[in-house]
HTML snippet that shows the backbone in 3Dmol.js (N, CA, C, O; Angstrom):
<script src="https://3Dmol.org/build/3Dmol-min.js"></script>
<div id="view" style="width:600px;height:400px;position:relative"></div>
<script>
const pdb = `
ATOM      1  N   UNK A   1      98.397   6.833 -85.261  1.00  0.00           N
ATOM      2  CA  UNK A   1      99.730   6.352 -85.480  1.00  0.00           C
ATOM      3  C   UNK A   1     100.679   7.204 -84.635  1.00  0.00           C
ATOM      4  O   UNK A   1     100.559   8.424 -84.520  1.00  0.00           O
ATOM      5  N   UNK A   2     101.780   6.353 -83.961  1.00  0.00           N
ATOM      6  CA  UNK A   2     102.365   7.355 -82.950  1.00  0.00           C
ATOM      7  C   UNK A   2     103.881   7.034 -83.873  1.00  0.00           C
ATOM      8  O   UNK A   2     104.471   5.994 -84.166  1.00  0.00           O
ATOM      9  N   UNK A   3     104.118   8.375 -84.120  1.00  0.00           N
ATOM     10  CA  UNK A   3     105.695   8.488 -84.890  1.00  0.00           C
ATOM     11  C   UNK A   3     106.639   9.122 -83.952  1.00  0.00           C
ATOM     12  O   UNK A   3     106.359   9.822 -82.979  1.00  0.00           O
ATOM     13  N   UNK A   4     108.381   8.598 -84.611  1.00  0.00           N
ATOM     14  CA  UNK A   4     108.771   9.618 -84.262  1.00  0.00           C
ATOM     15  C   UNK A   4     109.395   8.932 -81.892  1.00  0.00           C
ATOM     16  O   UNK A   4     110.027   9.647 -81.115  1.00  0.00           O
ATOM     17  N   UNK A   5     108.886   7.561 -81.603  1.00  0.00           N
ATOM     18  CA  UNK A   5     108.914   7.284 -80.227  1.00  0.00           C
ATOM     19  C   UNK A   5     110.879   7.952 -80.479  1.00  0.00           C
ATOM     20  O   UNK A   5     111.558   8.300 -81.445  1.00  0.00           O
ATOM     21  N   UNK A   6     111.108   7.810 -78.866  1.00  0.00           N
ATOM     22  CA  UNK A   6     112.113   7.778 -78.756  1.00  0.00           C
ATOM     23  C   UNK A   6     112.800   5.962 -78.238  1.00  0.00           C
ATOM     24  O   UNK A   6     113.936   5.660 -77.873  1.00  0.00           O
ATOM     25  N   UNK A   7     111.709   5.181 -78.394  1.00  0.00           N
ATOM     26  CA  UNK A   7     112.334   4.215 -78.307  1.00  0.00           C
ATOM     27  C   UNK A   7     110.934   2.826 -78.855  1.00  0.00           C
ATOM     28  O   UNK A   7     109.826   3.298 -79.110  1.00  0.00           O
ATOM     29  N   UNK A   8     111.051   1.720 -78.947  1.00  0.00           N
ATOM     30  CA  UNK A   8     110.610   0.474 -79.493  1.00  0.00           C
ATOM     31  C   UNK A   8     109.241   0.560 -78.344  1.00  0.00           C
ATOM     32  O   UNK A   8     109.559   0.974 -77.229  1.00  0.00           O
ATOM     33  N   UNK A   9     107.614   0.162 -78.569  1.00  0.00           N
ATOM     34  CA  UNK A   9     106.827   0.051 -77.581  1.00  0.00           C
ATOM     35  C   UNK A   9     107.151  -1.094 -76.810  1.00  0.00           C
ATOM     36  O   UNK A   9     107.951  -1.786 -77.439  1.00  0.00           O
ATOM     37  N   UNK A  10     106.779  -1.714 -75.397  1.00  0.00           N
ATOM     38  CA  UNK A  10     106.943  -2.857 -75.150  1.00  0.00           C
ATOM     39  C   UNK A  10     105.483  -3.272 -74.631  1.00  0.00           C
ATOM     40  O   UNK A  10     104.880  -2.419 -73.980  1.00  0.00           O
ATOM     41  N   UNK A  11     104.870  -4.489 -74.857  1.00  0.00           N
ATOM     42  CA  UNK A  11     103.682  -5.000 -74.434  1.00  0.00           C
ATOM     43  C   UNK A  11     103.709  -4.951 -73.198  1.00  0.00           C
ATOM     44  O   UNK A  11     104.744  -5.207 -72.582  1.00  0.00           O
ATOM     45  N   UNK A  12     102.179  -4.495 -72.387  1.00  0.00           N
ATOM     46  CA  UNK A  12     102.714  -4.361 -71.027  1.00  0.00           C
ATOM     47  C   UNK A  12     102.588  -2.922 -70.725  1.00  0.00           C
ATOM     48  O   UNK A  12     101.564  -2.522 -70.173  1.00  0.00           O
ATOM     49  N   UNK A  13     103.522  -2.125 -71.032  1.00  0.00           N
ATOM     50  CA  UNK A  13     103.624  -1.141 -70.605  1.00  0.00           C
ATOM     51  C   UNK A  13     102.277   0.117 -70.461  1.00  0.00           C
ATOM     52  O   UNK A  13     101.150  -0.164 -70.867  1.00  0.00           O
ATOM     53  N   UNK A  14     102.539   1.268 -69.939  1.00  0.00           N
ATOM     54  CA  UNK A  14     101.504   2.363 -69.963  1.00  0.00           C
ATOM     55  C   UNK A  14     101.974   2.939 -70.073  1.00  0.00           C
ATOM     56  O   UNK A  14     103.133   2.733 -69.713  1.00  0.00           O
ATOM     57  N   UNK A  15     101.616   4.460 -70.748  1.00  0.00           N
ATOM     58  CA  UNK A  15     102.293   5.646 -70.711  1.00  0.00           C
ATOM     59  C   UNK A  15     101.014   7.085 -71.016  1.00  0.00           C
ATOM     60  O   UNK A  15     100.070   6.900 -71.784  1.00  0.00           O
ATOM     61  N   UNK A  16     101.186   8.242 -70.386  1.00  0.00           N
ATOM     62  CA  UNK A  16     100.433   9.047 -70.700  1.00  0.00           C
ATOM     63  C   UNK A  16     100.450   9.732 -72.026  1.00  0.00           C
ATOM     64  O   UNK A  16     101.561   9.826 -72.547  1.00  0.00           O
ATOM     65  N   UNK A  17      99.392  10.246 -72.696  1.00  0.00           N
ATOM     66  CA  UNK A  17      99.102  10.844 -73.860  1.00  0.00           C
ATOM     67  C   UNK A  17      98.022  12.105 -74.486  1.00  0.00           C
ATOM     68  O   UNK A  17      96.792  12.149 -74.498  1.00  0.00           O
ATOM     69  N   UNK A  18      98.783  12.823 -74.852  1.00  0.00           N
ATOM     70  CA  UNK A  18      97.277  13.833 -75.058  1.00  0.00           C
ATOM     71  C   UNK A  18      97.012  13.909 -76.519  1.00  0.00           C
ATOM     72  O   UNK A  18      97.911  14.014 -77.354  1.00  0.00           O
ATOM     73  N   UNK A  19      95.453  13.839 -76.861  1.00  0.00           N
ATOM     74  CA  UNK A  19      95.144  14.033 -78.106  1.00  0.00           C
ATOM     75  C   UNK A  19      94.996  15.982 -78.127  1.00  0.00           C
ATOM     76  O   UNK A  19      94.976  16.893 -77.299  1.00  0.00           O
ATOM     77  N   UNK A  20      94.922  15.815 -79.640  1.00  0.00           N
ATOM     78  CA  UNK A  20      94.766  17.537 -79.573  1.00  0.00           C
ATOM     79  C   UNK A  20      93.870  17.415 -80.813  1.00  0.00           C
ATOM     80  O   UNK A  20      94.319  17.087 -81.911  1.00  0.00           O
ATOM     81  N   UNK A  21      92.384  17.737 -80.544  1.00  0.00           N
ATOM     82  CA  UNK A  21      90.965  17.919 -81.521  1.00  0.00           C
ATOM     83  C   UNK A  21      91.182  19.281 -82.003  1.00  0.00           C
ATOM     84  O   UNK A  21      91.747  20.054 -81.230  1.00  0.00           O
ATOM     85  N   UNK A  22      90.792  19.741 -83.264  1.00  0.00           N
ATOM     86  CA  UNK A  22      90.083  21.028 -83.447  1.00  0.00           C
ATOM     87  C   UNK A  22      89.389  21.993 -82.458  1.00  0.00           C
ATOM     88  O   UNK A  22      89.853  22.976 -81.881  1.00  0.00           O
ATOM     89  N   UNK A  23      88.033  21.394 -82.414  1.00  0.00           N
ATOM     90  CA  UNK A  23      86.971  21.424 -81.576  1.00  0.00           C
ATOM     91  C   UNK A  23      86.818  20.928 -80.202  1.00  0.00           C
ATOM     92  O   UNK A  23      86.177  21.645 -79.434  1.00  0.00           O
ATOM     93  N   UNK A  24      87.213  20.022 -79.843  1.00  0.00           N
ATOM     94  CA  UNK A  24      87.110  18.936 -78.613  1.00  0.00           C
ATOM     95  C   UNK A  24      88.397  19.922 -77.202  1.00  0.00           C
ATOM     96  O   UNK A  24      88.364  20.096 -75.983  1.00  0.00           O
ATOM     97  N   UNK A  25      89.191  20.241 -78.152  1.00  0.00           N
ATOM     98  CA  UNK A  25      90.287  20.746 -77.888  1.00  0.00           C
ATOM     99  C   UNK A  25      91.355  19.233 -76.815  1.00  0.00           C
ATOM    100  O   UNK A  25      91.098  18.029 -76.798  1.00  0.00           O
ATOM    101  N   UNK A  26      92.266  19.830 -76.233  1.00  0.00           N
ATOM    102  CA  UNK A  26      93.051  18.484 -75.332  1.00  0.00           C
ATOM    103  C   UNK A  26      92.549  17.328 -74.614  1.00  0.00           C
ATOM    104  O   UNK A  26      91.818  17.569 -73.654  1.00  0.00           O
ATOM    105  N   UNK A  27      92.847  15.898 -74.948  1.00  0.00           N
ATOM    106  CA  UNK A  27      92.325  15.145 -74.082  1.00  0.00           C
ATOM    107  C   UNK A  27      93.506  14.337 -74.144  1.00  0.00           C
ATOM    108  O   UNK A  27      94.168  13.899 -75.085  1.00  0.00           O
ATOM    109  N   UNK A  28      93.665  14.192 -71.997  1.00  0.00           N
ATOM    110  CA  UNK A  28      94.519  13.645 -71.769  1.00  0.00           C
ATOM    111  C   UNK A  28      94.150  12.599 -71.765  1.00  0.00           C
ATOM    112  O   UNK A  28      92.993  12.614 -71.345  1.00  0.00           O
ATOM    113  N   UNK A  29      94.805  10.571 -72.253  1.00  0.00           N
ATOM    114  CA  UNK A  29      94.603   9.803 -71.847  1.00  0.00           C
ATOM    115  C   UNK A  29      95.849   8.744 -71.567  1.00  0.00           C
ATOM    116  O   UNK A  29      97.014   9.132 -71.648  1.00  0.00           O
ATOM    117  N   UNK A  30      95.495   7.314 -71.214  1.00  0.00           N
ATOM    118  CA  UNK A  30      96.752   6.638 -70.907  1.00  0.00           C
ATOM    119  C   UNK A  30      96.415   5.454 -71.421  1.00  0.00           C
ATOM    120  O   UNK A  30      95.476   4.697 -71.180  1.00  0.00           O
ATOM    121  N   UNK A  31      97.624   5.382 -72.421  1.00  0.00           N
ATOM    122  CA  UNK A  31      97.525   4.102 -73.607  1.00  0.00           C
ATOM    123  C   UNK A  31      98.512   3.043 -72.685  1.00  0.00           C
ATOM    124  O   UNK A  31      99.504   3.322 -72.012  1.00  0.00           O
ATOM    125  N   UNK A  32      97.844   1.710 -72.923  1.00  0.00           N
ATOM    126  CA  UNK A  32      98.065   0.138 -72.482  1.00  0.00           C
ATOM    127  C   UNK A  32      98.413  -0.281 -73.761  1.00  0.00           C
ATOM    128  O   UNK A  32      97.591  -0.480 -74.655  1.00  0.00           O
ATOM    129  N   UNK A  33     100.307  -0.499 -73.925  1.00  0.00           N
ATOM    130  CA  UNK A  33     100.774  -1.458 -74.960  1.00  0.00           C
ATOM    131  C   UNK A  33     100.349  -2.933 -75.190  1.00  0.00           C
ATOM    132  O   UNK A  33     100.206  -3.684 -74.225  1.00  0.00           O
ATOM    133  N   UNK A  34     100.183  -3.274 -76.233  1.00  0.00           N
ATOM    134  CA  UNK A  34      99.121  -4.577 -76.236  1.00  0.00           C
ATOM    135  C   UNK A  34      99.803  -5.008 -77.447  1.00  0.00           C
ATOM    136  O   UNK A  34     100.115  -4.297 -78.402  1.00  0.00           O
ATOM    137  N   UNK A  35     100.091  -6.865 -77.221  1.00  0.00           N
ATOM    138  CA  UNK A  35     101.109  -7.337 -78.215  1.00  0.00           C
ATOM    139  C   UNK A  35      99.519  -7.611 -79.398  1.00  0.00           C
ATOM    140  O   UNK A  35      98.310  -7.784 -79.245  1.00  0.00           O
ATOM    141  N   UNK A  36     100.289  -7.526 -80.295  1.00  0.00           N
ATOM    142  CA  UNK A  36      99.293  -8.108 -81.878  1.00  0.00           C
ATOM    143  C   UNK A  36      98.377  -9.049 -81.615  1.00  0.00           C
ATOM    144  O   UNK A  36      97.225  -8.644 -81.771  1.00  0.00           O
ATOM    145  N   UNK A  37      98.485 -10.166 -81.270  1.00  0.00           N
ATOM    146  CA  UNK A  37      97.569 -11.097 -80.599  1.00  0.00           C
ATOM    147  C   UNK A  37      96.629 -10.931 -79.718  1.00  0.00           C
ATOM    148  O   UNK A  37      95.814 -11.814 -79.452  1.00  0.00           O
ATOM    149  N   UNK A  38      96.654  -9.453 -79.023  1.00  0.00           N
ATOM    150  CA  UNK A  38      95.673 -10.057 -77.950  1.00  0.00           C
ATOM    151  C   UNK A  38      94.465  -9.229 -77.721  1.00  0.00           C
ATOM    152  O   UNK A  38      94.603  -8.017 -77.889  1.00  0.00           O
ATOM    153  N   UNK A  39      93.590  -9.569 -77.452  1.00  0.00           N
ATOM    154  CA  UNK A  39      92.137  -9.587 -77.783  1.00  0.00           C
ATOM    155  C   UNK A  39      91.846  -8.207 -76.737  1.00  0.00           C
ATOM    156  O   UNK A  39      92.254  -8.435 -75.598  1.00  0.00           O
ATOM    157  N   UNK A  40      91.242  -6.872 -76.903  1.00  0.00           N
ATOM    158  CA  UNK A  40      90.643  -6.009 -76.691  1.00  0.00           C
ATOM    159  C   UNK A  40      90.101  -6.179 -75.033  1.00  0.00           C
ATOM    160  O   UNK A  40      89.597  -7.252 -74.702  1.00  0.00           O
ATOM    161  N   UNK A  41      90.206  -5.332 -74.275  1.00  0.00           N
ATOM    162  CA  UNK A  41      89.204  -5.887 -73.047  1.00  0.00           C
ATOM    163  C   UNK A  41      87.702  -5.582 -73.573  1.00  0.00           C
ATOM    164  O   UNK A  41      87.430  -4.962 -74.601  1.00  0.00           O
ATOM    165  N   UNK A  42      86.543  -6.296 -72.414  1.00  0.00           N
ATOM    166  CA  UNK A  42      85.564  -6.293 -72.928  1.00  0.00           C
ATOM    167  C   UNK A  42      84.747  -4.995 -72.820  1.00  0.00           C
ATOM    168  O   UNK A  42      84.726  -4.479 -71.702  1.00  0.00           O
ATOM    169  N   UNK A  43      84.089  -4.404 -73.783  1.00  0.00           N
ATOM    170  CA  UNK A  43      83.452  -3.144 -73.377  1.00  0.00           C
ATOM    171  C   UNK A  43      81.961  -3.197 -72.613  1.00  0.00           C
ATOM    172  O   UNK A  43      81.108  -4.063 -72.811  1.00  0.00           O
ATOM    173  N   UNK A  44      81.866  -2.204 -71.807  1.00  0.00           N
ATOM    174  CA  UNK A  44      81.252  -2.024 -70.914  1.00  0.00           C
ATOM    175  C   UNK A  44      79.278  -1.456 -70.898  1.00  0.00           C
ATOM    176  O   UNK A  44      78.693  -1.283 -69.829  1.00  0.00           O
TER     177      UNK A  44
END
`;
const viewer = $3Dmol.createViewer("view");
viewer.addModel(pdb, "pdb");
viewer.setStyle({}, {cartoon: {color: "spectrum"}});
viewer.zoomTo();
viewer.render();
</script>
């Protein structure tokens, strides 16, 4: 759950992100806004 944006997501968009694990420690990644409707790409 991402709290706290400084503004509304928009479908479409990208933006960078880092998780922070215990153990795993930092992982940077880059989240693809995706409206409610739409179906997952296919995994690989």
């Amino acid at each position: 759950m991402l709290m706290n944006l400084p503004r509304p997501l928009v479908a479409g968009e990208r933006f960078p992100l880092t998780l922070q694990f215990q153990q795993a420690g930092r992982i940077d990644v880059v989240v693809e806004v995706r409206a409610p409707d739409t179906a997952p790409p296919p995994v690989h």
